[in-house]
N, C-alpha and C positions, 0 to 999 in steps of 0.2 A: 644787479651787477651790470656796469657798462663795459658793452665789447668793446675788444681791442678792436681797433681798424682792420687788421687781418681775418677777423673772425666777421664783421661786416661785409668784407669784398666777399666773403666763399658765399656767405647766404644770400647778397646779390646773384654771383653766379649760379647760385642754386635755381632762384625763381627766376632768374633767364631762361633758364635749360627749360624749366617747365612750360613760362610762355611759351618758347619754341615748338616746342610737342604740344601743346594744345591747340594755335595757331594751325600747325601742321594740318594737325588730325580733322581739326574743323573744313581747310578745305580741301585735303587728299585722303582722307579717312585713314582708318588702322592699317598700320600695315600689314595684316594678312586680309585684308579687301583689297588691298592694293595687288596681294600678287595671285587676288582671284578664288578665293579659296573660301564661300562665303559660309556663314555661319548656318548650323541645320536650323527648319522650319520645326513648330510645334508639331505637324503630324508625323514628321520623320523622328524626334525626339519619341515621341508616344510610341509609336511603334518599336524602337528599337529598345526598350524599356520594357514593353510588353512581351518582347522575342526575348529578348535576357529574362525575365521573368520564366517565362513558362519554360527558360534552359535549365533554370537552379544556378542560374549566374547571378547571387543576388546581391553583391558589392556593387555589378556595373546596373545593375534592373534600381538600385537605391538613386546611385548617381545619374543617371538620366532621369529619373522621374522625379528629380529635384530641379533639374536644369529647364524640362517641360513644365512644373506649375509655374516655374521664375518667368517663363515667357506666358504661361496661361493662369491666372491664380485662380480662377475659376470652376478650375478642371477638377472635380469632386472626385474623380476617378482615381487622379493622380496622386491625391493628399492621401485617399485611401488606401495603396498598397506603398507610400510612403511610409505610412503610421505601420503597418502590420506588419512590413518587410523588416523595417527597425524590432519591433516587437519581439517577431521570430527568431532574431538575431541575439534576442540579448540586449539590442540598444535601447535601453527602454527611456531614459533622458533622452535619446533623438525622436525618439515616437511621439513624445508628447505634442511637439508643436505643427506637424502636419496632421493631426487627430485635431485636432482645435481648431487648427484653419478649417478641415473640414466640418465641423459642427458650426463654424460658423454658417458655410452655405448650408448644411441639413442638420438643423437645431435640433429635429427629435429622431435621430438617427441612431436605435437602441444598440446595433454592434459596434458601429463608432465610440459611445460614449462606454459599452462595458471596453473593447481594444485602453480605452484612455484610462478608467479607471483601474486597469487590471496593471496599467504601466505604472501607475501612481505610487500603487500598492508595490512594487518592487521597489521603488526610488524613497518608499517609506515615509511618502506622501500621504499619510489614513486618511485625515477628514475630507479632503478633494477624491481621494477613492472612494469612501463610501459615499459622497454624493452623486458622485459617476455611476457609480454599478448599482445604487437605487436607482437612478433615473432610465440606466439602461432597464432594468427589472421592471418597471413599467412601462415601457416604452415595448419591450420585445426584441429578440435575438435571431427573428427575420427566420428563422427554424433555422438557426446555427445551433443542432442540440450540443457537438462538443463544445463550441464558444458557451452555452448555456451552461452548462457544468460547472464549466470552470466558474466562469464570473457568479452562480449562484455562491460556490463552494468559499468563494475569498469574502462576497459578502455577508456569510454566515458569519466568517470571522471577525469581519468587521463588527457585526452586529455584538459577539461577545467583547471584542475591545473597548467598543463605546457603549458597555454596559448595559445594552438594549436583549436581555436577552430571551426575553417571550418570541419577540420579533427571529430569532434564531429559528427553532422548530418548525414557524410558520413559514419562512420562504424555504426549508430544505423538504416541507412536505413531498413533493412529488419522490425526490430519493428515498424518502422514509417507506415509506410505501412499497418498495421494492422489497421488502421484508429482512431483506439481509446488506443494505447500504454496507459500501467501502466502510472499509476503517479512519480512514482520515476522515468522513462523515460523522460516522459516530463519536470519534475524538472530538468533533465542534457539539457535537450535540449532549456529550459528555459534562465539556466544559460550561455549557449554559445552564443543565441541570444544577452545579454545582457552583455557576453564578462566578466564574473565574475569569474576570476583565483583562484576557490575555489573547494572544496571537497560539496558534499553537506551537510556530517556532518557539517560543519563547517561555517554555513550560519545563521545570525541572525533569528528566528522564524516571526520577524517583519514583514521578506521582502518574508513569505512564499506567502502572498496571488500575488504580484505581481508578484512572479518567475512561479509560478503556472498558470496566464494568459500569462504570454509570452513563455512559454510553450506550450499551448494550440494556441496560433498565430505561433509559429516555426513546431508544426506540419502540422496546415494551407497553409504553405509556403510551406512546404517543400514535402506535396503530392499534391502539382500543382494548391492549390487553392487561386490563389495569391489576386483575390478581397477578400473571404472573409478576410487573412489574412492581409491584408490591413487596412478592417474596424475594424477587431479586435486591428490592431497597433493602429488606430487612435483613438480606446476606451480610450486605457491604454494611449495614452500622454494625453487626457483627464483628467485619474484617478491621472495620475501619471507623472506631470510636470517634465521637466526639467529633466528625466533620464538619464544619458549617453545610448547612443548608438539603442534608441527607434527611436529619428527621422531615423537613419542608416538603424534599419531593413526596415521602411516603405519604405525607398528609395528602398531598394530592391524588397521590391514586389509590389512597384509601375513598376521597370522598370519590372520588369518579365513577368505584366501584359500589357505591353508596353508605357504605361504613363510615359515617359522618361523626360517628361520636369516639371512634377511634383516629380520627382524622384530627379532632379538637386535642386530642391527647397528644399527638405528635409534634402541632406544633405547640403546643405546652412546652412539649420535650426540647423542640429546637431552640424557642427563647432560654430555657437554660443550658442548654450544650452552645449557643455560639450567642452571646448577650449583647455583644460590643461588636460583630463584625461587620466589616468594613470595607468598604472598594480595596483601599489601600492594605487591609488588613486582608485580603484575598489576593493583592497583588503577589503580597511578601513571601504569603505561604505556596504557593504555587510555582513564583518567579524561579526561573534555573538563575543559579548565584553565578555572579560575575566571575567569568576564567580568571584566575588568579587568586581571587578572592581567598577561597580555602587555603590556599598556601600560605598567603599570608598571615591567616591567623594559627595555622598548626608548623609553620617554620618558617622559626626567626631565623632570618638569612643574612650576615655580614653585612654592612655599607659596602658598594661595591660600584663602580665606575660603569657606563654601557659599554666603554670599551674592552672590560672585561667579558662579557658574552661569549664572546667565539672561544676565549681561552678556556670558560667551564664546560661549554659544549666537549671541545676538544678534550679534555679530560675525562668528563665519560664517556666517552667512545675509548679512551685508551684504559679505563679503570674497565672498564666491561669486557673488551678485547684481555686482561689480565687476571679476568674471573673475579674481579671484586666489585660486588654486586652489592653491598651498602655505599662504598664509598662510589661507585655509578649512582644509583639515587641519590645521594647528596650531592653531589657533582648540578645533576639535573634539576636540582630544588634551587639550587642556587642559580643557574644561569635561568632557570622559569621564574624566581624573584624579580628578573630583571627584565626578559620580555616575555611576559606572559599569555601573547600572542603566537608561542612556536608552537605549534600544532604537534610535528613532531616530536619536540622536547616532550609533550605532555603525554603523545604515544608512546615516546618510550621510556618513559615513565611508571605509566600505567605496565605494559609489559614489564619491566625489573618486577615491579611489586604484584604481579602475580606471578611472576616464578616463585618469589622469596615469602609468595605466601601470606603476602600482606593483602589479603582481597578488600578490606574495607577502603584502605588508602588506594588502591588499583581502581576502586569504581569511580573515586573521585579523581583522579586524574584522568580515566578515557572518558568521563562526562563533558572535563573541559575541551581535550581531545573533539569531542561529538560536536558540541557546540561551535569548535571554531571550523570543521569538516565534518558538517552530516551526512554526506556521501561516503562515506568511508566504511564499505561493511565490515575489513577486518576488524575496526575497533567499536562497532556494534556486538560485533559478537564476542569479543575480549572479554566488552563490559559484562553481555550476560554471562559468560562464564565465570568473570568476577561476583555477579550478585547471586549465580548459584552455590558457589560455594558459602558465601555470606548468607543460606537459607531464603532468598528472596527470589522466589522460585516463581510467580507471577510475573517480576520485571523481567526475570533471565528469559524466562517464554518470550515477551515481547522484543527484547534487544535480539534474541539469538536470531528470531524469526526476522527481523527487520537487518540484520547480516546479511542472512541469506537472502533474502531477496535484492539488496543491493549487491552481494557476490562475493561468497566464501573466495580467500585467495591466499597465497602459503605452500609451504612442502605438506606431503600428504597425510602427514601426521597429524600435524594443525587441521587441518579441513577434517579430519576423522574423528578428531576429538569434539570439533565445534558439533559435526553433525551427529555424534552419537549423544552429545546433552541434551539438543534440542528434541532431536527422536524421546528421549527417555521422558522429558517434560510434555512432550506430546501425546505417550499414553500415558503417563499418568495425569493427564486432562481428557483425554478417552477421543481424540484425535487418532486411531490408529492405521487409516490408511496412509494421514502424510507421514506417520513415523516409517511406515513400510517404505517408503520412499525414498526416504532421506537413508536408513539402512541398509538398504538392496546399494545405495550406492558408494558406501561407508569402505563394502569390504570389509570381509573377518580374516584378512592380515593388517598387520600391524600393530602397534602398542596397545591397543584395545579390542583385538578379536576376538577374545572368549566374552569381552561384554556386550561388543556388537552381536557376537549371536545369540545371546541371553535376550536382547532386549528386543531382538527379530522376533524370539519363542513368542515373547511375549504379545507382542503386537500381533502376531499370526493366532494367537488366543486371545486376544481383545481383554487381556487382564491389564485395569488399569491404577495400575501402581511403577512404586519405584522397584527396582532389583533387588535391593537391600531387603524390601518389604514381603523378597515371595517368602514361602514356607520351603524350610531344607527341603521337604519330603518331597516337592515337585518340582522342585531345579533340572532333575534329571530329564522329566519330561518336556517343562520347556524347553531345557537347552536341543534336544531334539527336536522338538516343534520349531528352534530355528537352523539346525541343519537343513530339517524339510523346506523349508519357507526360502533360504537361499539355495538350493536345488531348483526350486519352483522359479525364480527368478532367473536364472540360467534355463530352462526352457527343460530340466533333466529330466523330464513327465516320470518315467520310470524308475528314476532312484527315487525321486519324492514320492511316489506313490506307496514306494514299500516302505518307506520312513512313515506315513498316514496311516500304516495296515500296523506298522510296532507300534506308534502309538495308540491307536484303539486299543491294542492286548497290555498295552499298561495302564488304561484308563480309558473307558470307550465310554461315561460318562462327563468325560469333563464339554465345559459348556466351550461351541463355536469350535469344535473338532472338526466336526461333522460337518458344519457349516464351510470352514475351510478344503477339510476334503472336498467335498461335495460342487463346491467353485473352480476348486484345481482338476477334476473328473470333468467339468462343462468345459473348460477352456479346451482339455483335447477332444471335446466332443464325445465324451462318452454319454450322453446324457440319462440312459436310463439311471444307470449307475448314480449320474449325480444327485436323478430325485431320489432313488431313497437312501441316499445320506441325508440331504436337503428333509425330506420327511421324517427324520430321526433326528434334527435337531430341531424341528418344531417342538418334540418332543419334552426335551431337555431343558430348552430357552423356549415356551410359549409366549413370554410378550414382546418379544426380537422380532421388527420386521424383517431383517437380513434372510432369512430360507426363501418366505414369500416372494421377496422382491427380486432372487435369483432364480426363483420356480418361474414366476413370470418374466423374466428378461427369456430362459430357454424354452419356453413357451408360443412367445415371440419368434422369437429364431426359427422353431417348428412349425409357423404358423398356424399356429391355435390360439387366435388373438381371444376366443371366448375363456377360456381358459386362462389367457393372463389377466384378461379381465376382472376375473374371481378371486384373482390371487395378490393383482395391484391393491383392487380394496378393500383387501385384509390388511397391507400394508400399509396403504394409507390408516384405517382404523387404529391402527399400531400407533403411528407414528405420523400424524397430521403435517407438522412440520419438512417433514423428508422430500428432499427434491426429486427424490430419486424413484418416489411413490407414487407422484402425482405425474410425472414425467410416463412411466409405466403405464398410467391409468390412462394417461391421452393418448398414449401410443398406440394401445390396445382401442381405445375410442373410433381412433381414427382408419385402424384394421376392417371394423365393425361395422363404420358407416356414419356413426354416431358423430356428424364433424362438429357441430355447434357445440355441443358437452366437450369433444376434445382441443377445442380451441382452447375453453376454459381451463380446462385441468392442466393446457403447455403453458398459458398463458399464467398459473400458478407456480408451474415449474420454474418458468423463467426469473421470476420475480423471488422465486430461491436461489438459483444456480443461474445467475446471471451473467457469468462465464464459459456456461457448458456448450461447445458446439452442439453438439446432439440435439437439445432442445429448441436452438434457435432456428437448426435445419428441418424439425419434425414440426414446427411451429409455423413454419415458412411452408411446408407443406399442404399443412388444415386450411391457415389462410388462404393458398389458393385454391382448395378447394370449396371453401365456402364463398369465394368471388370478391375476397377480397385480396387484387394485384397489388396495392399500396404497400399494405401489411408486410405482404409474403415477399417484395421487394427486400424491404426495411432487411427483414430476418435473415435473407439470405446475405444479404451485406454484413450482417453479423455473424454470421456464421464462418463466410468467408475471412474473415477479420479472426477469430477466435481460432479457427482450427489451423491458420498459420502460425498463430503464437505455441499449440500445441505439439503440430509437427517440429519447429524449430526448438521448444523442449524436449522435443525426444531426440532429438539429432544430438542436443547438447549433451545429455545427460548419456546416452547410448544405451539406455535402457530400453526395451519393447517389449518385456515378457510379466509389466507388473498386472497386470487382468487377470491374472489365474489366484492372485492373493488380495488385491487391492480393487477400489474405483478411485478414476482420474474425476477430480473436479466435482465428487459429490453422484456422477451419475456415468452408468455402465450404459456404451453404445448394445442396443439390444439386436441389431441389426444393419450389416454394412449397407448402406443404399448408395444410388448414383445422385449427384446432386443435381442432375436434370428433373428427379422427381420432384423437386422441391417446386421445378415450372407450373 
């Protein structure tokens, strides 16, 4: 196109104006040199980067330490809390290119390159991720054990994405070994058993509860204990017919275990149970289905304009507001046709259809719900409330429990209901101190108090069933074993006591009476009193370590560490497993003199109850008394770390009186100490 002359003269005038200013600037400089005011130096930049950093000012600590490599690019320092400052933020696309600058000056720089790979993996980057957090994995994490954690834990994932999944087990070894690895651990180590070329985001919620037991069997396997996980495999083809690659694992730790000709049989078995499976054919069965997806194939929705949205929206909110609660769900199918992406639409969705009762259609709505906000506990726990009435009573355990931890939220009703399912699911899994927990906090007012204190009874006698399941003939006594038990939880030493004293005269054989008594008598210090209740249920329940291990914690207390000594391991023989036995044993060890045997038996502990302050401060202890300051550093850094998160749960919860029915975290402090002893 040729300009008009008027549109020639402006863009003469244009690159005049510029000669001008450049002219200028070349021999008066900028003008703000000219009126004095010079530009900061590289060490004034660093510094004041460095001072915004260590303020938590970390918008302006980003923004200068970008302006100092632009005048130094050399400055490894600089690139470095560029890349992590971004990182920590959430910017993880700005992290990337000051993490690279810097690998360029330190190529084998292993927290650099896991900070890079870890950014990657958010930007959903995989194959540059998993090259990064390989390379960092060799290289070394400079004893960043939390940066190690992490970037081990995303490269496990990677490892099941790209199909590598032997490679899985071998780099999570050290957390395997902890005997009881997190849950998100065992979900990747789940998923490699079962050979599932997926992220764990990206796993249908269906197939949590089964991913979760082969989990729990690959950690079996894989710390040497090949009978139990054996029988564990042989549960889940039980549970769960026809898996791929279930008969496979069994075979493995059939031969491991040396049953090599039962081993040949299994995988016989496997080639006919999955003949044809396939990456892609492990994708499908696994993959959580596309949000929307279901709906479309279970409701056919009108042609309908995007500009219609707001107007469907707005119709169920006014069909729901007028009590009509089909025509709200249609309402909401119809506008979720259209954007499938409303999060909400699909929560309240999911809510209509379990009022009305619809749980099968209510799972599949707060699944898509979960998927587009996995932060979301209240629709965590919806779901499991959805899948318990649906009988899916494995998921409902895993969804409820993963609510509450991200954070029951609602009128009090709602919260009562979520946490008396959960409770119920948890003894009847034989979980019964967190169900004590969760009910002490329930309250026996409101729409479910007579089943909240049913299901207290129950947990306070360690029967683990559902409610429905007791026998009429001992309703009466539970239900009083949960008056006593929420008396005990209010601190009413003396109402519960005579609640303890009616129930023995209606049954002074039933099993963990005694045992309860016997715990609620130590908490006020009656201690004789408590052993021979404590002695009177060894009686009852002989292969129960629970008497022993409460003979020995007040043993402890009365410092008669020889004596707990005898009585830890009987517990331990009880009950190898038990954190709470070996913890005991070291306690009493370390009473003794015995430090080198009690190192071992905390340093057992811990690797059960890897949570417990207790253990980490009695463990911090041994170590410095056997002269190792390193150790006993570490431990108390843990301890300190752990028993803050405990205090600020009990502040949360305002409970303080659950010790006389329950243990926190697997294990009872057997004795207050000062944490100067830990020096």
């Amino acid at each position: 196109m040729i300009a008009t002359p008027r549109t020639t003269r402006y863009s003469c005038l244009v690159l005049q104006a510029w000669l001008v200013l450049f002219v200028s600037q070349m021999f008066f400089g900028p003008a703000s040199a000219a009126q004095g005011a010079p530009s900061p130096t590289f060490e004034q930049l660093s510094a004041q980067a460095t001072s915004a950093r260590e303020a938590g000012q970390t918008g302006d600590a980003i923004r200068l330490y970008r302006r100092a490599v632009d005048l130094q690019p050399d400055w490894a320092e600089g690139w470095w809390y560029l890349g992590t400052l971004n990182y920590d933020t959430d910017h993880f696309s700005d992290a990337i290119p000051p993490l690279q600058a810097l690998l360029k000056l330190s190529p084998q720089m292993g927290p650099a390159l896991a900070f890079l790979g870890l950014s990657e993996f958010e930007i959903k980057d995989y194959k540059n991720s998993l090259l990064h957090l390989q390379q960092a994995h060799q290289l070394g994490y400079a004893d960043d054990t939390e940066l190690e954690k992490v970037a081990i834990y995303h490269l496990a994932q990677l490892y099941n994405w790209s199909g590598e999944f032997e490679k899985t087990a071998d780099v999570l070894a050290p957390s395997i070994k902890q005997h009881r690895p997190p849950d998100e651990i065992k979900v990747v180590l789940g998923m490699a058993l079962l050979r599932i070329p997926l992220l764990a985001s990206e796993l249908d919620p269906s197939k949590d509860a089964l991913i979760h037991a082969a989990g729990d069997a690959a950690v079996m396997l894989n710390t040497g204990n090949s009978a139990a996980a054996a029988a564990a495999l042989r549960q889940l083809l039980s549970d769960y017919p026809n898996t791929p690659y279930l008969h496979a694992a069994l075979a493995e730790a059939l031969a491991r275990g040396g049953k090599n000709e039962d081993a040949l049989q299994q995988l016989a078995a496997e080639t006919k149970a999955t003949p044809a499976s396939t990456e892609s054919s492990q994708r499908q069965l696994y993959l959580r289905t596309k949000v929307g997806e279901s709906l479309a194939q279970t409701t056919p929705a009108p042609a309908a304009q995007s500009g219609d949205f707001e107007a469907l929206a707005e119709k169920a909110k006014d069909a729901l507001a007028a009590g009509q609660v089909p025509a709200a769900i249609a309402y909401c199918q119809r506008a979720l046709a259209i954007h499938p992406d409303w999060e909400e639409g699909w929560r309240n969705l999911g809510t209509l259809e379990y009022g009305a009762s619809q749980y099968s259609d209510a799972v599949v709505a707060l699944k898509n719900a979960a998927a587009i906000n996995p932060q979301n506990g209240n629709v965590w726990a919806l779901l499991g409330l959805s899948e318990f009435e649906t009988r899916d009573y494995k998921n409902s355990l895993i969804h409820l429990e993963r609510g509450r931890d991200l954070g029951f939220a609602g009128n009090p009703a709602a919260m009562q209901i979520a946490k008396y399912h959960l409770a119920i699911l948890l003894n009847q899994s034989g979980d019964f101190d967190k169900a004590t927990e969760l009910l002490t906090s329930a309250t026996v007012s409101g729409p479910l108090g007579d089943q909240v204190q049913l299901a207290l009874g129950m947990a306070l006698l360690r029967i683990p069933r559902f409610p429905e399941q007791l026998d009429p003939h001992d309703v009466a006594l539970v239900r009083l074993a949960g008056e006593t038990a929420a008396l005990l939880s209010e601190s009413k030493y003396d109402q519960a006591f005579s609640g303890f004293q009616q129930l023995l005269k209606m049954n002074a054989s039933t099993p963990y009476l005694h045992y309860a008594y016997g715990s609620a008598l130590a908490s006020a210090s009656r201690y004789d009193e408590a052993e021979s209740q404590l002695l009177e249920e060894t009686k009852i329940t002989p292969s129960s370590p629970l008497p022993y291990l409460r003979r020995s914690t007040i043993a402890l207390q009365l410092h008669h560490a020889d004596i707990a000594f005898q009585l830890a391991q009987q517990a331990v023989h009880l009950a190898p497993d038990s954190a709470e036995a070996h913890y005991l044993l070291g306690r009493s060890m370390l009473e003794l003199g015995k430090t080198a045997d009690s190192v071992k038996e905390l340093e057992v502990a811990r690797g059960l109850a890897p949570n417990s302050p207790e253990v980490r401060f009695n463990l911090a202890r041994a170590y410095a008394k056997a002269g190792n300051p390193d150790a006993a550093e570490q431990e108390r850094a843990a301890f300190e770390r752990l028993n803050a998160l405990v205090q600020r749960k009990k502040s949360q919860t305002g409970s303080q009186a659950y010790g006389a029915i329950q243990n926190q975290n697997g294990i009872r402090a057997a004795e207050p100490s000062a944490p100067t002893e830990a020096h």
